[in-house]
C-alpha positions as semicolon CSV with decimal commas, in nm:
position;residue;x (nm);y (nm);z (nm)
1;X;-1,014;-0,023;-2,094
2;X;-0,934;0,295;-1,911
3;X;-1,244;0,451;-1,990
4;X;-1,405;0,199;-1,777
5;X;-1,170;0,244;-1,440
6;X;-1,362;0,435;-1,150
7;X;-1,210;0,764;-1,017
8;X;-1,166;0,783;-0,661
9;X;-1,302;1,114;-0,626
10;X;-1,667;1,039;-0,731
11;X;-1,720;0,748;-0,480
12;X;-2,013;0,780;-0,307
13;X;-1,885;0,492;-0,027
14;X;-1,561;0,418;-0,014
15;X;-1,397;0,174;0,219
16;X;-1,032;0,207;0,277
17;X;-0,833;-0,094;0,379
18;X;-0,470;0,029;0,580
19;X;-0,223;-0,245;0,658
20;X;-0,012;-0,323;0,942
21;X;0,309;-0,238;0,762
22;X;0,183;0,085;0,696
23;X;0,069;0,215;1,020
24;X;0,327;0,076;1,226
25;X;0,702;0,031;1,178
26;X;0,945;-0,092;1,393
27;X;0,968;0,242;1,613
28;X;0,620;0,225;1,622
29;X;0,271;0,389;1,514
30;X;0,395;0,637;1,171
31;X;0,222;0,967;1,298
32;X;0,289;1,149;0,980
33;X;0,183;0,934;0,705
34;X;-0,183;0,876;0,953
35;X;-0,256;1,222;0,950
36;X;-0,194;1,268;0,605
37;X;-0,420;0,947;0,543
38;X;-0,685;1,155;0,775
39;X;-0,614;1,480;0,532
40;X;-0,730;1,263;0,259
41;X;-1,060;1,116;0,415
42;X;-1,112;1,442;0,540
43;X;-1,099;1,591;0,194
44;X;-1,312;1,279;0,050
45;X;-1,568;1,328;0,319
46;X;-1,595;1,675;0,209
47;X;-1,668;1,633;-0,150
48;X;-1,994;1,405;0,007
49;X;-1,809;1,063;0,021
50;X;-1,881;0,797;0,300
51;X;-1,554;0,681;0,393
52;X;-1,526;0,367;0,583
53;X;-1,179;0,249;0,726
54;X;-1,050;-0,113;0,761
55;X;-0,745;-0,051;0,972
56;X;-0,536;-0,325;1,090
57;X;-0,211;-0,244;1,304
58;X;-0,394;-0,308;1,621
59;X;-0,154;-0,675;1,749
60;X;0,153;-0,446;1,609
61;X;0,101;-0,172;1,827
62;X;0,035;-0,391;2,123
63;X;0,317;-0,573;2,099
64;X;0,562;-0,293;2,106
65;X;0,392;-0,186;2,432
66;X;0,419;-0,491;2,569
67;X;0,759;-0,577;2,429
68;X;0,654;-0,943;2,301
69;X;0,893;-1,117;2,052
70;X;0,907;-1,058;1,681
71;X;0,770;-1,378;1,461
72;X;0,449;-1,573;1,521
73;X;0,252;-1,518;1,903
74;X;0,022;-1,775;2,057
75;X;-0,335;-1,712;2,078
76;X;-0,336;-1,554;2,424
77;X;-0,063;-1,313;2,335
78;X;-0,191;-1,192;2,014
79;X;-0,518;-1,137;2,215
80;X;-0,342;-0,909;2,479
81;X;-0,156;-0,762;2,235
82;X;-0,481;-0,641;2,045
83;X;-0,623;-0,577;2,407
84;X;-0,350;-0,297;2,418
85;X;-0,317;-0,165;2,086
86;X;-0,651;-0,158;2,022
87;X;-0,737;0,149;2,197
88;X;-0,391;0,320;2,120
89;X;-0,520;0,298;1,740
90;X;-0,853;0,392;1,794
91;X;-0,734;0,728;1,994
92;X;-0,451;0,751;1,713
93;X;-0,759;0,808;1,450
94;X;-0,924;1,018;1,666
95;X;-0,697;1,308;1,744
96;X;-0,607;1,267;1,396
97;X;-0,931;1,334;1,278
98;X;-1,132;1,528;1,519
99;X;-0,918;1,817;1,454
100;X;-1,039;1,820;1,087
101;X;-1,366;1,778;1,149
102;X;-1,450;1,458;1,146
103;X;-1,651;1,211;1,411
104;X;-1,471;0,866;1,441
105;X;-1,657;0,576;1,550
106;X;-1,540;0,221;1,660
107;X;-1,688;-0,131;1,537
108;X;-1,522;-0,418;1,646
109;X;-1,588;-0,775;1,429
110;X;-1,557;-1,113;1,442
111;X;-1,662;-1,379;1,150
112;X;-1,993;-1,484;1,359
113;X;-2,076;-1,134;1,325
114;X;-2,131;-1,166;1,007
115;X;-2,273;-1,510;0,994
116;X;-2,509;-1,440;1,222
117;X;-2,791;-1,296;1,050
118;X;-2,926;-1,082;1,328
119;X;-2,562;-0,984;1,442
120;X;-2,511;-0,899;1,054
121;X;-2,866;-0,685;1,077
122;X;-2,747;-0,532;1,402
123;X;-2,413;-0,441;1,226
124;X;-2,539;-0,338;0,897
125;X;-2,839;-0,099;1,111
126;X;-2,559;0,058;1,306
127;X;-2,301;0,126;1,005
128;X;-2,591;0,291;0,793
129;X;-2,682;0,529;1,109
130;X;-2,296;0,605;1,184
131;X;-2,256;0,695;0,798
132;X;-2,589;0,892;0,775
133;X;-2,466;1,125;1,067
134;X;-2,128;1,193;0,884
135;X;-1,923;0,958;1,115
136;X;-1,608;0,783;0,955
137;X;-1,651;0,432;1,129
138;X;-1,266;0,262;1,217
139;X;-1,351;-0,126;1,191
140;X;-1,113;-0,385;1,290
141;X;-1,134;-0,746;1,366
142;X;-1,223;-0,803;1,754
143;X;-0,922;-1,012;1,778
144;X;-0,863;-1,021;2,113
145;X;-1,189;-1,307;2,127
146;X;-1,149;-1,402;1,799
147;X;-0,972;-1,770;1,779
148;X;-0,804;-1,884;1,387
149;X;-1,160;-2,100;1,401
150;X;-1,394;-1,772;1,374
151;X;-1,219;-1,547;1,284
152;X;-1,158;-1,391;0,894
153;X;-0,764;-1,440;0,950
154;X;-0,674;-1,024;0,721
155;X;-0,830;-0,722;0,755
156;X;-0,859;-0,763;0,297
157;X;-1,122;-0,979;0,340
158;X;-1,267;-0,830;0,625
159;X;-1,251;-0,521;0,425
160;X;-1,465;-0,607;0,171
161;X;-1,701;-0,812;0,360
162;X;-1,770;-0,432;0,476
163;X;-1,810;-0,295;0,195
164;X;-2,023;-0,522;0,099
165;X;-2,271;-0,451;0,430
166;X;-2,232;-0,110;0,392
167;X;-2,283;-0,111;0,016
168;X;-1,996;0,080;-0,086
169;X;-1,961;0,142;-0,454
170;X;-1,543;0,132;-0,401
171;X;-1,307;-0,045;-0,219
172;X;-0,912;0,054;-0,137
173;X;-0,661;-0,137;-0,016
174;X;-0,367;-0,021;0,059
175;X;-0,076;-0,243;0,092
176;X;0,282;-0,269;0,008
177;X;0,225;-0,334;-0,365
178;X;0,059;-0,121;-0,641
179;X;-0,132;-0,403;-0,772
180;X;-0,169;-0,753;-0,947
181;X;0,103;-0,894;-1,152
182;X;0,106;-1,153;-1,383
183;X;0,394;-1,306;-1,118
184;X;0,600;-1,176;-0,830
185;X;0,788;-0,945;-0,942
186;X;1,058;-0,946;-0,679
187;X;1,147;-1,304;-0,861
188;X;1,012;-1,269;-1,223
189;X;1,172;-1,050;-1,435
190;X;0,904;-1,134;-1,728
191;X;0,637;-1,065;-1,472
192;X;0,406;-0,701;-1,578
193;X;0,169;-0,541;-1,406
194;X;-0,217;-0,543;-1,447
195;X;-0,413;-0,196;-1,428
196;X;-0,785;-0,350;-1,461
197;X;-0,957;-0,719;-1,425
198;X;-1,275;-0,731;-1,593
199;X;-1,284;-1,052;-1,464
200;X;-1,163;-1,311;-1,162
201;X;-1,068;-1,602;-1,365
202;X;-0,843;-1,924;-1,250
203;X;-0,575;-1,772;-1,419
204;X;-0,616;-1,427;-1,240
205;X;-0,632;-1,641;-0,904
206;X;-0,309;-1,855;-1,006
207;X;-0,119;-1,540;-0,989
208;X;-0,167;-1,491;-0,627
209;X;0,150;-1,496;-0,421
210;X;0,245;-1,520;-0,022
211;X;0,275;-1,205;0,184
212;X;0,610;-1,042;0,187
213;X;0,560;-0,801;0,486
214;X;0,699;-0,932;0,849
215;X;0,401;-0,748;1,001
216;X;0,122;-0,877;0,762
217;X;-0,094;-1,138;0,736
218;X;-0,238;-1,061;0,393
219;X;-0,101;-1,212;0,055
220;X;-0,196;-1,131;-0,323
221;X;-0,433;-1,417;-0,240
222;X;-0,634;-1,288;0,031
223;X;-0,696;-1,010;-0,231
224;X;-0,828;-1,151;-0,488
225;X;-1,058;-1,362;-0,214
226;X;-1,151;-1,000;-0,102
227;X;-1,201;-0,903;-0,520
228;X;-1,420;-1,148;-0,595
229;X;-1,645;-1,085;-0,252
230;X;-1,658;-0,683;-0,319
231;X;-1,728;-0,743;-0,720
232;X;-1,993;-0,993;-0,632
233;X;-2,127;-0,713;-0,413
234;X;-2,146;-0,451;-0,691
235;X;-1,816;-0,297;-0,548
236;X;-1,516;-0,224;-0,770
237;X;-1,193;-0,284;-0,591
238;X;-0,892;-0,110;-0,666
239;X;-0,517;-0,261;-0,524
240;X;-0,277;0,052;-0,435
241;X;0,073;0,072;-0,261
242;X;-0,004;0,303;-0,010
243;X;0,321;0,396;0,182
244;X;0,350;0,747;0,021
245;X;0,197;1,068;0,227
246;X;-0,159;1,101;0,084
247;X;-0,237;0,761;-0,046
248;X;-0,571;0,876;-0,136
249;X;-0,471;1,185;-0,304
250;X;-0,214;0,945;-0,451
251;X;-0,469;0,720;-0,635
252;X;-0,689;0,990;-0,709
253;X;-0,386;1,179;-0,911
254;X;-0,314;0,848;-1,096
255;X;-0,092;0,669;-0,943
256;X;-0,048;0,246;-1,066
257;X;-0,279;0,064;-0,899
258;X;-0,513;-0,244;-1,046
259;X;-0,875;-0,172;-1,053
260;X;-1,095;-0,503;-1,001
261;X;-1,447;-0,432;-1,230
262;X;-1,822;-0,543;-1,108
263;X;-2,072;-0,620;-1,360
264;X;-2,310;-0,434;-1,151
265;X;-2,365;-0,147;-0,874
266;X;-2,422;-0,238;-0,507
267;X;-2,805;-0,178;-0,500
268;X;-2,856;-0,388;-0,800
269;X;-2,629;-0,651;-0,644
270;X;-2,808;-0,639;-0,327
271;X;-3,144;-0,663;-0,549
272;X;-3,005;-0,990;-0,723
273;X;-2,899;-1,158;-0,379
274;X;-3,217;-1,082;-0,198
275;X;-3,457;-1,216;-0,508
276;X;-3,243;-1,535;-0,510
277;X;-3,373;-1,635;-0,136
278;X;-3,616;-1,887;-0,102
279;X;-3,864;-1,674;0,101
280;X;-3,962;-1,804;0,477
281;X;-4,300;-1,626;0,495
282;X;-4,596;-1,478;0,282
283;X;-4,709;-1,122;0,337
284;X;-5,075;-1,036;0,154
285;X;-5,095;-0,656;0,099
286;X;-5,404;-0,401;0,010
287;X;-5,447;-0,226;-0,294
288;X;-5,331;0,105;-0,116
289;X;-4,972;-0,088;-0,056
290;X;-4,936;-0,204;-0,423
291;X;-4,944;0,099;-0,561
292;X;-4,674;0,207;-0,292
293;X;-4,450;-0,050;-0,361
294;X;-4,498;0,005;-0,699
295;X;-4,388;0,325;-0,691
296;X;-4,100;0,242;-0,472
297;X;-4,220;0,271;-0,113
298;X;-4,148;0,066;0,143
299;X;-4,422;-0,180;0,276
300;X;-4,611;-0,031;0,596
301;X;-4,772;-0,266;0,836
302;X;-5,121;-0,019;0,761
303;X;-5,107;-0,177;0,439
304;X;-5,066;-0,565;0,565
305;X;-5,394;-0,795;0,542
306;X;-5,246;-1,111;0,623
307;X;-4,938;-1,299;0,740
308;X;-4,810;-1,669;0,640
309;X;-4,516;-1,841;0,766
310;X;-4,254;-1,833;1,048
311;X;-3,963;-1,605;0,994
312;X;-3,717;-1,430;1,197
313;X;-3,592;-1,032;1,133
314;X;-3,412;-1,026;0,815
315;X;-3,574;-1,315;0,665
316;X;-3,685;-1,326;0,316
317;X;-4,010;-1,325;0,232
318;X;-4,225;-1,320;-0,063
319;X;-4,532;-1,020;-0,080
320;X;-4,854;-1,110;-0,249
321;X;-5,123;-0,835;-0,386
322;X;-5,492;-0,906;-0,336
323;X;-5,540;-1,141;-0,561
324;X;-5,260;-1,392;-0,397
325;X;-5,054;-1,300;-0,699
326;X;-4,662;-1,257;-0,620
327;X;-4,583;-0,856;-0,610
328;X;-4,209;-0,867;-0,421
329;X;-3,977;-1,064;-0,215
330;X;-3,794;-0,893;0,039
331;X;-3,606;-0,938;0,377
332;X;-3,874;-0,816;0,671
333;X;-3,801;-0,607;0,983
334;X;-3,961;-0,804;1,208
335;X;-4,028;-1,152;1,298
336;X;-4,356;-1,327;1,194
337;X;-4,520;-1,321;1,518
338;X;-4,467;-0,960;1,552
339;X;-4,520;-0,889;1,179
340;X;-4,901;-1,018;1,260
341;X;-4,935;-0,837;1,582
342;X;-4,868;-0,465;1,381
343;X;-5,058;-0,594;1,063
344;X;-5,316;-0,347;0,942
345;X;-5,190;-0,049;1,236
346;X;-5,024;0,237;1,164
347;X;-4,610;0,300;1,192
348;X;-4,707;0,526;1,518
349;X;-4,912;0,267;1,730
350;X;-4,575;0,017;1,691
351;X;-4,459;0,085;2,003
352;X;-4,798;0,058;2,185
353;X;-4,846;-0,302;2,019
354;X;-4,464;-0,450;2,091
355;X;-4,442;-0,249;2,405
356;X;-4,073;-0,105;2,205
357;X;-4,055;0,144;1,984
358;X;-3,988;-0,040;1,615
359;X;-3,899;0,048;1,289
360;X;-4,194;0,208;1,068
361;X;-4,132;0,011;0,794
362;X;-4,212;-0,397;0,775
363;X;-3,975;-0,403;0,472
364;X;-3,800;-0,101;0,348
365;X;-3,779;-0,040;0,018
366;X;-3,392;-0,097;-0,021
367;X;-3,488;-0,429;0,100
368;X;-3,714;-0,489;-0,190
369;X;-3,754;-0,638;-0,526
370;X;-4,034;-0,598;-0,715
């Protein structure tokens, strides 16, 4: 079974998941354990990792400025509070990384963001660009509009929700455990711990417990609703206690942790999800596009003859060859009534059709099953 556990250092996406109680204690943000987290992503991003961070500690800070209560807050507070913090944290990443090298970007989320299908697009276009130019993206729940009714409630599931849209290959949460055990081991003394899950069975779920942390939200159950998102999405998850310096390092060097397993990789995922769609619209093609797509190009409006169907950006739709036989499904760039306006022009004369300067392809080929 260990032969089959992922190593940390040959991730070619990683998402990192950081939780309240690690980033902020009771004196406040823990300078010295973030910029030995920021060492770490530093050191992944130069061995030609993406790294992604999920960082939650955002409320925690806040409310230290703003010297609220300990114990639950009301809607409005945990809003302000998150109002504050949020740019303290977002600066604290910053000067942590900028002086290593890195560019740090922002993303703030809410559940409708990902919901939303263009919001989703929107999100998923801008996280591929940030990543492509060698940013490290911070991401956070927008909580101070976010109400419990849209909102994903822990930055675990949020976390893999991401790595999902960004189609990370690995996924790290670090909490205040070093993995899954067969019970809580604070109470069990029988209870042992689990280094891999093949699979998320009932009785891997039934040994979920309640958060123990005072500052977070997240339980053993949020993660394994976060495992079986990122595994469903091609993305092996891994569960590490991350309050020593250089939690990635830590992992890396082979520290206890519990490795969740996918069946597949993210593209293949992606592949599975998008040829599962019932498709909105028909796109007929030209010989000159099947033998692009066929050799993995993406589709071209020059290559479109015809257009079926109403559909929206990011809709699936089905592509048809010549002969109205069925050549791919995929999820197109732009709606139906714009799809028909560029059919048959080339990627150039876009912006003199839609009077906006569009995306060459109609569907890219990551976006396509043959």
């Amino acid at each position: 079974m260990a032969a089959l556990t992922p190593e940390l250092g040959q991730a070619q996406r990683l998402v990192v998941k950081i939780g309240s109680a690690l980033l902020v204690d009771s004196d406040g943000l823990r300078a010295e354990w973030l910029k030995a987290l920021c060492d770490d992503v530093a050191a992944a991003r130069a061995r030609g990792t993406d790294v992604v961070l999920v960082s939650s500690g955002a409320i925690a800070l806040g409310r230290k400025v703003l010297g609220l209560p300990a114990g639950p807050l009301r809607v409005e507070q945990s809003q302000a509070a998150a109002a504050v913090g949020q740019i303290r944290l977002a600066r604290a990443y910053e000067e942590a990384l900028v002086p290593l090298g890195v560019k740090t970007a922002q993303l703030l989320v809410t559940l409708d963001d990902t919901t939303d299908r263009r919001r989703y697009l929107n999100s998923r276009a801008t996280m591929q660009t940030l990543l492509g130019l060698g940013v490290v993206p911070i991401v956070n729940e927008n909580d101070t509009v976010a109400t419990d009714e849209i909102r994903f409630g822990d930055n675990d599931r949020l976390a893999a929700q991401i790595a999902v849209t960004c189609g990370a290959d690995q996924l790290l949460l670090l909490s205040d455990v070093d993995g899954l055990y067969t019970a809580n081991p604070k109470t069990d003394p029988t209870a042992y711990h689990l280094p891999v899950v093949g699979q998320i069975t009932p009785e891997i779920e039934a040994m979920g417990g309640d958060p123990i942390s005072g500052l977070s939200k997240g339980g053993m159950k949020t993660k394994l609703m976060a495992a079986r998102t990122a595994v469903a999405g091609g993305c092996a998850m891994a569960i590490a206690e991350g309050s020593v310096l250089h939690p990635l390092r830590a992992v890396a060097d082979g520290a206890r942790v519990t490795w969740f397993l996918p069946d597949t990789d993210p593209q293949a995922a992606r592949k599975r999800w998008i040829a599962a769609m019932k498709p909105k619209g028909q796109i007929r093609v030209d010989a000159g596009a099947v033998d692009a797509l066929r050799n993995g190009k993406s589709l071209l409006p020059a290559g479109v003859t015809g257009i079926e169907g109403r559909f929206g950006r990011g809709d699936p739709v089905v592509v048809l060859d010549g002969n109205g036989g069925t050549l791919a499904s995929g999820l197109v760039r732009y709606s139906s009534i714009e799809a028909r306006a560029i059919a048959g022009h080339r990627s150039d004369e876009i912006e003199a059709i839609l009077g906006y300067p569009g995306r060459a392809a109609l569907i890219h080929r990551d976006d396509l099953v043959i």
